[in-house]
Residue, then its C-alpha position, 0 to 999 in steps of 0.5 A: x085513332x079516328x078509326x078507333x072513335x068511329x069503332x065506339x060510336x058505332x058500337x059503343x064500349x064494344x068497339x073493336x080494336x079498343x081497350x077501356x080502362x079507369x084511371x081514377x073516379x069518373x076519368x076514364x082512358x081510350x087505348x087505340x093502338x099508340x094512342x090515347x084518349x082520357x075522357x068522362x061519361x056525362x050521362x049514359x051515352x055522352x062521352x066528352x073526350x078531355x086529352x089526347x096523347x101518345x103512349x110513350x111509356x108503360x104509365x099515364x105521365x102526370x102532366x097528360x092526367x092533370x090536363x085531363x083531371x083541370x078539363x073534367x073538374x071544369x066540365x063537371x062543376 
């Protein structure tokens, strides 16, 4: 995973080895291999990672979307 994020910093949403992709409004998800990371986008370059987890199944498990959703919406407000 550590690899992953050190992809994204280096160079950004064209990292390699990593998917993108939107959950709902400004939650996002990092797919690394068996891991995941939900995360919002601040400003253009300031990502805050909310949640991570590992994949053990085909969906996002509701309880793992509502961590991330509670920390967005108190980051947010």
């Amino acid at each position: 995973m550590f690899d992953g994020l050190d992809q994204i910093e280096r160079h950004g949403f064209n990292a390699i080895r990593v998917q993108f992709r939107q959950i709902e409004g400004k939650l996002w998800e990092i797919k690394v291999s068996s891991q995941r990371i939900l995360y919002v986008v601040i400003e253009r370059e300031e990502m805050v990672l909310l949640h991570a987890y590992k994949k053990q199944g085909q969906k996002l498990p509701i309880k793992e979307r509502d961590v991330a959703v509670k920390r967005m919406k108190e980051l947010l407000s």
